[in-house]
Backbone as CSV, one residue per row, in Angstrom:
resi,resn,N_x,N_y,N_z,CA_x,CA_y,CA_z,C_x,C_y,C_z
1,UNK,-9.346,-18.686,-9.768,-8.978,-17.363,-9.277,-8.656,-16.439,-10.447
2,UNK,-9.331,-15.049,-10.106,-8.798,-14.139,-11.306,-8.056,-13.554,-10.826
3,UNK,-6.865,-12.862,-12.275,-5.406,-12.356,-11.915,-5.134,-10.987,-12.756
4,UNK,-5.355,-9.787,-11.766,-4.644,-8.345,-12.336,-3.493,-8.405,-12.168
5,UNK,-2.234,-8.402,-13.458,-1.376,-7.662,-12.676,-0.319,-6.486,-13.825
6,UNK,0.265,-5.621,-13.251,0.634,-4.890,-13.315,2.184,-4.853,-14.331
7,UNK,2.086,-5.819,-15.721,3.141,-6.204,-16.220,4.257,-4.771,-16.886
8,UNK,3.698,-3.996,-17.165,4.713,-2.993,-17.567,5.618,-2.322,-16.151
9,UNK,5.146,-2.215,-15.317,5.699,-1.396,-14.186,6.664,-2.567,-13.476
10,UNK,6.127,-4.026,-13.446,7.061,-5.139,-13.424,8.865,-4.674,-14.185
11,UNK,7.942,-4.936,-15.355,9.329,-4.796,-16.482,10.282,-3.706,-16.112
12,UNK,9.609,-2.336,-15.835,10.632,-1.410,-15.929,11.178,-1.426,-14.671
13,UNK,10.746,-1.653,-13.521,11.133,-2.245,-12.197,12.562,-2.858,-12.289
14,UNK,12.495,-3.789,-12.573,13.316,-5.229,-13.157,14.529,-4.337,-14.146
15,UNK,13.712,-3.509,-14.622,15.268,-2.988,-15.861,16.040,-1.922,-15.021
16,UNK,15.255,-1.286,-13.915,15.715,-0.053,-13.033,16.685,-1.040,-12.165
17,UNK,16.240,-2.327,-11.698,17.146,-2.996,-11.004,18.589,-3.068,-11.583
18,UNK,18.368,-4.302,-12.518,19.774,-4.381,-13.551,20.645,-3.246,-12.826
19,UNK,19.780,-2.158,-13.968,20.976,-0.807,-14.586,21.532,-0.458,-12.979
20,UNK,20.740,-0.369,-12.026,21.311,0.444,-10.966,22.347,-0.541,-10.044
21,UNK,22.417,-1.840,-10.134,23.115,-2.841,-9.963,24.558,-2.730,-10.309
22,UNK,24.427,-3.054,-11.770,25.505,-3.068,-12.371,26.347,-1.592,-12.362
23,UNK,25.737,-0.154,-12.550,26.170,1.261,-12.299,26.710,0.896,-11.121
24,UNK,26.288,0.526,-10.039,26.937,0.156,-8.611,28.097,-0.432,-8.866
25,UNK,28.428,-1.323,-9.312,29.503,-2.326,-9.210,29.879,-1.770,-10.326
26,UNK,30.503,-0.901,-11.018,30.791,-0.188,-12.728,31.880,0.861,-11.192
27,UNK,30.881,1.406,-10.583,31.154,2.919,-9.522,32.113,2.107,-8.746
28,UNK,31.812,1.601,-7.695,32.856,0.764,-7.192,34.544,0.415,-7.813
29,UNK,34.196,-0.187,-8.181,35.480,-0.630,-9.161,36.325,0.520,-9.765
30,UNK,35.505,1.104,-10.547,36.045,2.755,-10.749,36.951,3.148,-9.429
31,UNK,35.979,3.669,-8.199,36.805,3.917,-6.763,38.192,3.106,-6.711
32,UNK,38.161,1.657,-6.523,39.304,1.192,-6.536,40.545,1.113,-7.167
33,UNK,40.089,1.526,-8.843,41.079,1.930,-9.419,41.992,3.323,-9.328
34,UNK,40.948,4.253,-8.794,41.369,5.965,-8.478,42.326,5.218,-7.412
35,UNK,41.683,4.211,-6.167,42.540,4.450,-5.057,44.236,3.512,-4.885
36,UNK,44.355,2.936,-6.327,45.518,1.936,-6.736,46.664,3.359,-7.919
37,UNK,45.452,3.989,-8.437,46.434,4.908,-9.255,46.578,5.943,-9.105
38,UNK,45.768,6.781,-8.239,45.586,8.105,-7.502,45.412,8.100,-6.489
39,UNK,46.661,7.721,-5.168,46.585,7.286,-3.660,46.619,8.895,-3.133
40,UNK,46.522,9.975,-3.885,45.929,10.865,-2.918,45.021,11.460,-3.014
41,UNK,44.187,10.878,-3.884,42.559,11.492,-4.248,41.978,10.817,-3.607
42,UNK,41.988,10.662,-2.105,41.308,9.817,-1.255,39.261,10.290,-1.280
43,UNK,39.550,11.244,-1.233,37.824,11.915,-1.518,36.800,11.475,-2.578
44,UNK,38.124,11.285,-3.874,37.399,10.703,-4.731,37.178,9.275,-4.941
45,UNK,37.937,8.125,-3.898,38.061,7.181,-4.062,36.602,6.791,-2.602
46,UNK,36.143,7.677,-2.025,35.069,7.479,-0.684,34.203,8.066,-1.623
47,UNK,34.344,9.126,-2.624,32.916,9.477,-3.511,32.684,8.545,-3.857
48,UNK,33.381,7.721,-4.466,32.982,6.322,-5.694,32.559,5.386,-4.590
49,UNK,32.995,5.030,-3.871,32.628,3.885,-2.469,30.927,4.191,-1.815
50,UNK,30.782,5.870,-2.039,29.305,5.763,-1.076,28.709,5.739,-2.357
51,UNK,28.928,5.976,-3.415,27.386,6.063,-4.750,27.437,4.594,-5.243
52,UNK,28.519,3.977,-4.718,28.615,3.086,-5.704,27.794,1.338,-4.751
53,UNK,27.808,2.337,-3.410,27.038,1.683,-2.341,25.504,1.548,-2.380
54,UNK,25.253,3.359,-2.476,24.145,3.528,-2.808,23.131,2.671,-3.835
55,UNK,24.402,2.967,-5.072,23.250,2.208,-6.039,23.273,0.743,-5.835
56,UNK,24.163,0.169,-5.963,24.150,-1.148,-5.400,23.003,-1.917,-4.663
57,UNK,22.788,-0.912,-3.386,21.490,-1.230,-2.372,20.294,-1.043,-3.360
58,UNK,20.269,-0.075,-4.376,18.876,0.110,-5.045,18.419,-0.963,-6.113
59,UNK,19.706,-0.789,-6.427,19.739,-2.502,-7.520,19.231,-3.554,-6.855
60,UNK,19.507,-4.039,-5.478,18.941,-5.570,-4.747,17.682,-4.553,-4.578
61,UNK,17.289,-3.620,-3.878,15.982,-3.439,-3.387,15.413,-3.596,-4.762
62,UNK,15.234,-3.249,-5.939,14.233,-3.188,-7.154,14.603,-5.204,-7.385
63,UNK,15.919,-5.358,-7.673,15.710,-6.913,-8.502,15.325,-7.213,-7.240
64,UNK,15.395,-7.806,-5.780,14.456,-8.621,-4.717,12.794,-8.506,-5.037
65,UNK,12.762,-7.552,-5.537,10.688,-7.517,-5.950,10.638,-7.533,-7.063
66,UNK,11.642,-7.448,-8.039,10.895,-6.721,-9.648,11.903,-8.157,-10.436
67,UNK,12.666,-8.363,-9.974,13.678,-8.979,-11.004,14.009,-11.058,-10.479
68,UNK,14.339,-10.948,-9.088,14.473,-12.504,-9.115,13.310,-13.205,-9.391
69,UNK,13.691,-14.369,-9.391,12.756,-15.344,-9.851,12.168,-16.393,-8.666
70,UNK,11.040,-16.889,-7.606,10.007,-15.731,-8.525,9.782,-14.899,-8.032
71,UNK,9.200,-14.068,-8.878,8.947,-12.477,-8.418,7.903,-13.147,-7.059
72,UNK,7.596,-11.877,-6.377,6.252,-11.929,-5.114,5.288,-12.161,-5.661
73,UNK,4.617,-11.486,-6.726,3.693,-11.424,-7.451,3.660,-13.055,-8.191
74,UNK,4.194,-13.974,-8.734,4.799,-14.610,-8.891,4.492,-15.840,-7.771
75,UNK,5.048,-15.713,-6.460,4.846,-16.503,-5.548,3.866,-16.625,-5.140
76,UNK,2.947,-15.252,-4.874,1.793,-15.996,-4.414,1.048,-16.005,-4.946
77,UNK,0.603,-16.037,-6.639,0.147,-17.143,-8.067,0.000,-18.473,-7.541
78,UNK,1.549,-19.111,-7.166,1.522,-20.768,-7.004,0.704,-20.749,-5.838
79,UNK,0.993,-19.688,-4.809,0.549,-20.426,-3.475,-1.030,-20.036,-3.492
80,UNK,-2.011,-19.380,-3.959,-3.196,-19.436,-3.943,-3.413,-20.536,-5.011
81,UNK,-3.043,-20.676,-6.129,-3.384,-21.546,-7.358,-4.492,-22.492,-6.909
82,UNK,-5.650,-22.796,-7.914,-6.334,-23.455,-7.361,-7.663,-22.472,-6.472
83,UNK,-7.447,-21.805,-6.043,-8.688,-21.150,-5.233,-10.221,-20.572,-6.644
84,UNK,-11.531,-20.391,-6.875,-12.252,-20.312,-7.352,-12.181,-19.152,-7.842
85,UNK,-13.396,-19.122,-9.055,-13.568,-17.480,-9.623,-14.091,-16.387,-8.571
86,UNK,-14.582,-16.846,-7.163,-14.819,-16.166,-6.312,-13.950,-15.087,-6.172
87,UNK,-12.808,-15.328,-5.979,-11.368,-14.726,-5.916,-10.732,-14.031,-6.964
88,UNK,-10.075,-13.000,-6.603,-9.581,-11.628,-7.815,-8.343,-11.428,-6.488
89,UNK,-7.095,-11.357,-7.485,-5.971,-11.370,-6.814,-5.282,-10.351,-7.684
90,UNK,-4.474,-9.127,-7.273,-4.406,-7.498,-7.989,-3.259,-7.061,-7.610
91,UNK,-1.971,-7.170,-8.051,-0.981,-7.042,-8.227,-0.411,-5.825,-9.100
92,UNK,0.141,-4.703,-7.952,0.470,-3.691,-8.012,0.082,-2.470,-8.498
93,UNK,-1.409,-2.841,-8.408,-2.843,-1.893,-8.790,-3.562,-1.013,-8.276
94,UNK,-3.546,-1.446,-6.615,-4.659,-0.903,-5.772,-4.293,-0.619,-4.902
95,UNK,-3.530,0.040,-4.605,-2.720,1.200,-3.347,-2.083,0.302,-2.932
96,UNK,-1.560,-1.290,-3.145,-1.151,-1.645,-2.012,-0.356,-3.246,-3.298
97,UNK,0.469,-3.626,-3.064,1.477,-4.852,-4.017,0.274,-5.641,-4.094
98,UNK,0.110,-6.299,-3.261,-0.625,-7.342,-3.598,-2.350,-7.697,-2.699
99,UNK,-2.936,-7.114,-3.523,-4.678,-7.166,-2.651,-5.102,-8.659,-3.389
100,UNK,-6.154,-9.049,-2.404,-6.929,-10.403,-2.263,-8.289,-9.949,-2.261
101,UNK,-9.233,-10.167,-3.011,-11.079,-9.414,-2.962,-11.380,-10.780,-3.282
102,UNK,-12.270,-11.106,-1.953,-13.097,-12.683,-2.180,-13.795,-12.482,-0.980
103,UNK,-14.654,-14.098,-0.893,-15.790,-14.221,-0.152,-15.503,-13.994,1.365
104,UNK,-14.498,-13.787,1.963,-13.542,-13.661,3.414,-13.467,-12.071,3.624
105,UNK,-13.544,-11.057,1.872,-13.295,-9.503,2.432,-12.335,-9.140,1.772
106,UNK,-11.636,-8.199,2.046,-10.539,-7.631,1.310,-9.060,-8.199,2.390
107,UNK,-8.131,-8.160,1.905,-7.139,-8.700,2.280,-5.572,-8.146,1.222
108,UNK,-5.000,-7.075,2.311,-3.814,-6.981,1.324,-2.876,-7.947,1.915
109,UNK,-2.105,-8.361,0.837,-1.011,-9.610,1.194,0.382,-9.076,1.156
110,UNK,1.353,-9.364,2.149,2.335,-8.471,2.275,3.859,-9.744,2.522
111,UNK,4.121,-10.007,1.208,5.252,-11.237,1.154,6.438,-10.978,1.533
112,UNK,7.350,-11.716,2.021,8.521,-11.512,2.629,9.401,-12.681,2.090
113,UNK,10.796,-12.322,1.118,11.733,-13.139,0.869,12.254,-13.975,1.695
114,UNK,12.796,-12.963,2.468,13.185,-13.367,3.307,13.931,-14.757,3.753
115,UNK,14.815,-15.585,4.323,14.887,-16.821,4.506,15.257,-17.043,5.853
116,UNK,15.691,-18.261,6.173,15.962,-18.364,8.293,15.247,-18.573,8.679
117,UNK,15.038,-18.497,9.852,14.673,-18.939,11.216,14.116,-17.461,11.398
118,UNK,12.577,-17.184,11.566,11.908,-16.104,11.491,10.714,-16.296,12.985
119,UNK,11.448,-15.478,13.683,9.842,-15.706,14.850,9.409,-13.973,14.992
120,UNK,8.302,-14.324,15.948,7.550,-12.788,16.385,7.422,-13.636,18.122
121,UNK,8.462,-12.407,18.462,8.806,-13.210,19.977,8.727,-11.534,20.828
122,UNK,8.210,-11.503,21.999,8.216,-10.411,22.843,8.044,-8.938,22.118
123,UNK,6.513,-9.132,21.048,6.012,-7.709,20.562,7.170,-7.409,19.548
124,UNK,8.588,-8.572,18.771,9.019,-8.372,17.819,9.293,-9.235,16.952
125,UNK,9.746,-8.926,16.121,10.316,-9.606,15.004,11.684,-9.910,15.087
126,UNK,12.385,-11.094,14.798,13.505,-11.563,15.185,13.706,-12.768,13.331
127,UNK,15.053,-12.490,13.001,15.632,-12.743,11.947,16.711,-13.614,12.316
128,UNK,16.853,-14.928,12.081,18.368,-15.596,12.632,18.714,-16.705,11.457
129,UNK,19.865,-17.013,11.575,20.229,-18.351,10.396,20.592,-17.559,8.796
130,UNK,21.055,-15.991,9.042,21.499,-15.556,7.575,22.585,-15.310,8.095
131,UNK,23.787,-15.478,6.894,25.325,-14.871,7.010,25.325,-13.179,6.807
132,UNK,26.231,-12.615,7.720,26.413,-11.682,7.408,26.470,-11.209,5.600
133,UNK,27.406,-11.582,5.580,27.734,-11.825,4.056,26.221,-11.484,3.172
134,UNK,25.865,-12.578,3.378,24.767,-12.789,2.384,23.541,-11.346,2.785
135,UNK,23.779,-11.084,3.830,22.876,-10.117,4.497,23.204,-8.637,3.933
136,UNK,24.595,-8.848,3.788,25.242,-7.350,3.398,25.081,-7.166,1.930
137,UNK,25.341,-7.968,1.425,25.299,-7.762,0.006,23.799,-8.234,-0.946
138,UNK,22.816,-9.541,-0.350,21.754,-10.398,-1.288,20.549,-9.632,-0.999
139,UNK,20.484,-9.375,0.914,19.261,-9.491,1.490,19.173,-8.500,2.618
140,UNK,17.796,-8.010,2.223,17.339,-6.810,2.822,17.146,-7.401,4.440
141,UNK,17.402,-6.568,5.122,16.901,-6.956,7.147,15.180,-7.050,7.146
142,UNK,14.788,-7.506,7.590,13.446,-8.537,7.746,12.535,-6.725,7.891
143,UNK,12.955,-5.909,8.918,12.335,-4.965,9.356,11.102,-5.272,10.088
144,UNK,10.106,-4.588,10.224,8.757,-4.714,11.130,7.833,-4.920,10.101
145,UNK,7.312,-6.638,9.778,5.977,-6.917,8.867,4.607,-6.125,9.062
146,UNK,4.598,-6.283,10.536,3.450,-6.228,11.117,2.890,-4.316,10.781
147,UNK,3.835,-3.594,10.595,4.166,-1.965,10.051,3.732,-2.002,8.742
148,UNK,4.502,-2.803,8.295,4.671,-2.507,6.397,3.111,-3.291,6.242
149,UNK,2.335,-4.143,6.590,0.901,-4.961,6.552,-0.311,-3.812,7.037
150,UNK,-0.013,-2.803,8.124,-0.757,-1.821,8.385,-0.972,-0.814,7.007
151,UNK,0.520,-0.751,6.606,0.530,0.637,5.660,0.109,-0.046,4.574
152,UNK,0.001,-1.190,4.014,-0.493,-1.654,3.194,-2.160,-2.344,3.048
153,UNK,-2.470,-2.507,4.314,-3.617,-1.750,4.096,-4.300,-0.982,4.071
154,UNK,-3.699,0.374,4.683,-4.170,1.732,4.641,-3.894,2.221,3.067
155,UNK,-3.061,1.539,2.335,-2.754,2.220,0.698,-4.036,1.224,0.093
156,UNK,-4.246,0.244,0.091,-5.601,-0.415,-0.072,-6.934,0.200,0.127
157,UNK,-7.299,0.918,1.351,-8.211,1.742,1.639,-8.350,2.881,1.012
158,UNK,-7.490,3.621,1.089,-6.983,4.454,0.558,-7.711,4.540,-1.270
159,UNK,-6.600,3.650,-1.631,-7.167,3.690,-3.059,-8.475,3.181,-3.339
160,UNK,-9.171,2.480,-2.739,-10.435,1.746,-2.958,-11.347,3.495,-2.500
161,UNK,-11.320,3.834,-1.671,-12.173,5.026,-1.566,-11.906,6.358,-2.465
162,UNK,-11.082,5.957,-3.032,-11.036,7.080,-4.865,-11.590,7.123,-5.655
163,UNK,-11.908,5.324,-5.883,-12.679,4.818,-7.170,-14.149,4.722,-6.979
164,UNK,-14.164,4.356,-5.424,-15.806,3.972,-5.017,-16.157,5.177,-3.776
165,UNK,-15.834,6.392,-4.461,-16.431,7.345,-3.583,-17.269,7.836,-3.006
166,UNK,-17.588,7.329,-1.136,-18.632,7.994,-0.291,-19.274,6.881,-0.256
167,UNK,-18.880,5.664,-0.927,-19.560,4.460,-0.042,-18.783,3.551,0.947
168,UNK,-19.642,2.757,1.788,-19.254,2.009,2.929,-18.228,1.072,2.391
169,UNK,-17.360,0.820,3.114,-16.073,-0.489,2.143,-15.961,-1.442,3.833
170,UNK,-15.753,-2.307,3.479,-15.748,-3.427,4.553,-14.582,-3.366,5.025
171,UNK,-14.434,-3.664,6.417,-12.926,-3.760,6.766,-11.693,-4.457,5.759
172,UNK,-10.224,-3.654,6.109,-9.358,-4.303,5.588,-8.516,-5.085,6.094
173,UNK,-8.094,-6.397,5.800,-7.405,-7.143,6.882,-5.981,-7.363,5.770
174,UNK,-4.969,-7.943,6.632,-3.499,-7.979,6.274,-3.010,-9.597,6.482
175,UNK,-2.206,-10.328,5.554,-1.353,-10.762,5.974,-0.355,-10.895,5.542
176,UNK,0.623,-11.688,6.469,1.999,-11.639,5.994,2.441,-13.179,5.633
177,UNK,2.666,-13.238,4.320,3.404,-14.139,3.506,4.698,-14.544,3.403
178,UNK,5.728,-15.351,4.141,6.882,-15.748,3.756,7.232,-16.833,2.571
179,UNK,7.862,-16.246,1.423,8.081,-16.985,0.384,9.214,-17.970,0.137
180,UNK,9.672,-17.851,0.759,11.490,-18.402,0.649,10.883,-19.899,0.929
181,UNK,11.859,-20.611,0.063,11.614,-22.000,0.527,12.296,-22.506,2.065
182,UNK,13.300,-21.678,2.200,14.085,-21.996,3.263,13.472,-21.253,4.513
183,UNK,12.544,-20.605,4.859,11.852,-19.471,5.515,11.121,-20.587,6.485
184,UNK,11.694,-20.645,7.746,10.969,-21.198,9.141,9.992,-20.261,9.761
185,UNK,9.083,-20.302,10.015,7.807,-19.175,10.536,7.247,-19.596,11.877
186,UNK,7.659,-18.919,12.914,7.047,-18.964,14.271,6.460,-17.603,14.781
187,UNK,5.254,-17.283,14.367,4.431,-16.158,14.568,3.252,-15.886,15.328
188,UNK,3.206,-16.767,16.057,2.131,-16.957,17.301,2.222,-15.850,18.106
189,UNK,1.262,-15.217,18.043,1.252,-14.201,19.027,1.200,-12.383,18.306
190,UNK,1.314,-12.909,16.817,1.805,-11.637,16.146,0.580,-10.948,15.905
191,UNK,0.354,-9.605,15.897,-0.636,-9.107,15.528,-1.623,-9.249,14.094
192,UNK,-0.478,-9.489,13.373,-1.001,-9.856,12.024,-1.109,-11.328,11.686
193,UNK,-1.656,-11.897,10.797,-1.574,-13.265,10.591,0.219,-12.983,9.723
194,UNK,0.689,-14.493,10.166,1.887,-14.669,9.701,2.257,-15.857,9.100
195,UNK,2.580,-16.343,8.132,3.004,-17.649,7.845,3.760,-18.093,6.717
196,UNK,3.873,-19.248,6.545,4.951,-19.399,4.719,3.989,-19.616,4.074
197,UNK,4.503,-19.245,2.774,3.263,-19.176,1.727,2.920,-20.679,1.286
198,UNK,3.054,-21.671,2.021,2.715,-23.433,1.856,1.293,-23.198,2.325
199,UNK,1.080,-22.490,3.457,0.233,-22.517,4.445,-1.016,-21.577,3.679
200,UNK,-0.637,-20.565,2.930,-1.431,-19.355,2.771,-2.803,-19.874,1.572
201,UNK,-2.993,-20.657,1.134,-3.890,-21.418,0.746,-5.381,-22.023,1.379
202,UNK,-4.685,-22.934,2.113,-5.495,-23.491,3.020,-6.072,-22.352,3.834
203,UNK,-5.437,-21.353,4.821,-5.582,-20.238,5.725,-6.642,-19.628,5.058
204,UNK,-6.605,-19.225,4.316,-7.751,-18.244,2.800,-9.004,-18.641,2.550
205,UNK,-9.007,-19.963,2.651,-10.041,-20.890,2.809,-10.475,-20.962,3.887
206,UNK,-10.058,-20.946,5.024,-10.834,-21.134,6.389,-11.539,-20.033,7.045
207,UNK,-10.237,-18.761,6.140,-11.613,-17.676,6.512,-12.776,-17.643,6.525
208,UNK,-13.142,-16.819,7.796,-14.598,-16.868,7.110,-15.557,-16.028,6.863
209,UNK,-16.668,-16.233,6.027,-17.088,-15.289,5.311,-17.175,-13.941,5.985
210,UNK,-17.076,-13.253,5.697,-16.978,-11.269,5.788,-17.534,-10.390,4.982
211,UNK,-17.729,-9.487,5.328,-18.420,-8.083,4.835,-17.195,-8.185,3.272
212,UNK,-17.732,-7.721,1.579,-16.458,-7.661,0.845,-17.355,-6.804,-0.063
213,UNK,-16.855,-6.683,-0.815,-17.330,-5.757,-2.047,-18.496,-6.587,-3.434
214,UNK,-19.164,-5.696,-3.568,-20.174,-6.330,-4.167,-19.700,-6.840,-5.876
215,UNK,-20.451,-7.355,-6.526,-20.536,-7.760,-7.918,-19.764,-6.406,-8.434
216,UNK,-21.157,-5.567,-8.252,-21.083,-4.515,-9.388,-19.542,-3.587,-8.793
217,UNK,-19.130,-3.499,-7.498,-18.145,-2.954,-6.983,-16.951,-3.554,-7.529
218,UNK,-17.340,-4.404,-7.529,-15.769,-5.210,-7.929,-15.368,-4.812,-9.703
219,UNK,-16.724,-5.106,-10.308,-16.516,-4.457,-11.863,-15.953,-2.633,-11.875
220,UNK,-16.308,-1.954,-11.207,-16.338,-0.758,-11.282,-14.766,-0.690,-10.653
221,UNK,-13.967,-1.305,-9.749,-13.073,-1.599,-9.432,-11.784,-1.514,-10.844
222,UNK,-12.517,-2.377,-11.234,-11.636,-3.633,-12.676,-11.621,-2.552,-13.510
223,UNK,-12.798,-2.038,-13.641,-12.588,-0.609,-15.073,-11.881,0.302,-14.511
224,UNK,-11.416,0.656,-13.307,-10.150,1.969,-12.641,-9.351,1.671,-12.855
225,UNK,-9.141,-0.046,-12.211,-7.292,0.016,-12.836,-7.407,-0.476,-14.154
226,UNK,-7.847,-0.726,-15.303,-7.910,-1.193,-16.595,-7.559,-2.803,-16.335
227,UNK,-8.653,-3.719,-15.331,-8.271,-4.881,-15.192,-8.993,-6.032,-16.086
């Protein structure tokens, strides 16, 4: 399998995490001290509490994709590993985190940390087996895959008809990747394909063959994003 990916925008990702992390918890702490030594600057002790909230949340949203280990990009490396030169796997290049171009078609891949007890039960998505705790402070709410897999392949389309303008492009298909080792997957029924990334290997393989982008498309591809 061949591998684009996107190492500078990684890095600064990952450093935007840190800084806005730690500024969070720097802001915070600050607040608490105004509200132990200045008990009537209450305004300024709820200023420091919401920015210091704010950044906080921006810090896990950038380190959850850019900074833990392993990154998404990262995870699903191991979990295709092994698949042929057929395959070009393009990481944070082509309108969309993570695109798949092989003998099956185009395919953006849309990973989820995520951990628990994860089903797609009655047209939703359902999240169970995390602590509050850990929810409030580690880990983002699961939200709607099956949403964020649409828009990610419409940013896939999207960008592919910039580079290869006014020609035919083969359908785009989606799936959704759970990475967590601890991540239970019951998705029967879901609109999108759904599964843990143990599975996403084998699945890739059984596709089957599809309309995808040609030789020379795929080169002309590789020279847009400098792959």
């Amino acid at each position: 399998m061949k591998l684009v990916t996107n190492a500078p925008l990684i890095k600064r990702n990952a450093r935007i995490g840190v800084v806005a992390h730690l500024s969070g918890l720097a802001v915070l702490i600050a607040g608490m001290v105004v509200t132990f030594l200045m008990p009537a600057r209450s305004d300024l002790s709820l200023l420091a509490l919401m920015t210091g909230f704010v950044l906080a949340n921006v810090g896990i949203f950038f380190t959850n994709r850019w900074g833990r280990r392993p990154r998404p990009d990262e995870a699903l490396d191991a979990a295709l590993k092994g698949l042929d030169d057929q395959y070009l796997l393009v990481h944070y290049r082509l309108g969309t985190a993570h695109a798949l171009i092989g003998p099956s078609g185009l395919v953006a891949l849309v990973p989820k940390f995520q951990s628990g007890q994860i089903r797609y039960e009655g047209n939703k998505w359902r999240h169970a087996g995390v602590t509050w705790m850990r929810r409030f402070f580690a880990q983002e709410s699961l939200g709607n895959p099956s949403l964020e897999a649409e828009a990610e392949a419409a940013g896939l389309s999207g960008k592919l008809r910039k580079i290869l303008p006014g020609e035919e492009l083969p359908p785009i298909k989606s799936v959704i990747v759970f990475t967590a080792a601890e991540a239970k997957v019951e998705a029967e029924g879901s609109p999108t394909p759904a599964m843990h990334a143990e599975k996403l290997k084998e699945f890739v393989r059984r596709m089957p063959r599809a309309a995808t982008l040609r030789a020379e498309q795929v080169a002309r591809v590789l020279d847009a994003i400098g792959g």
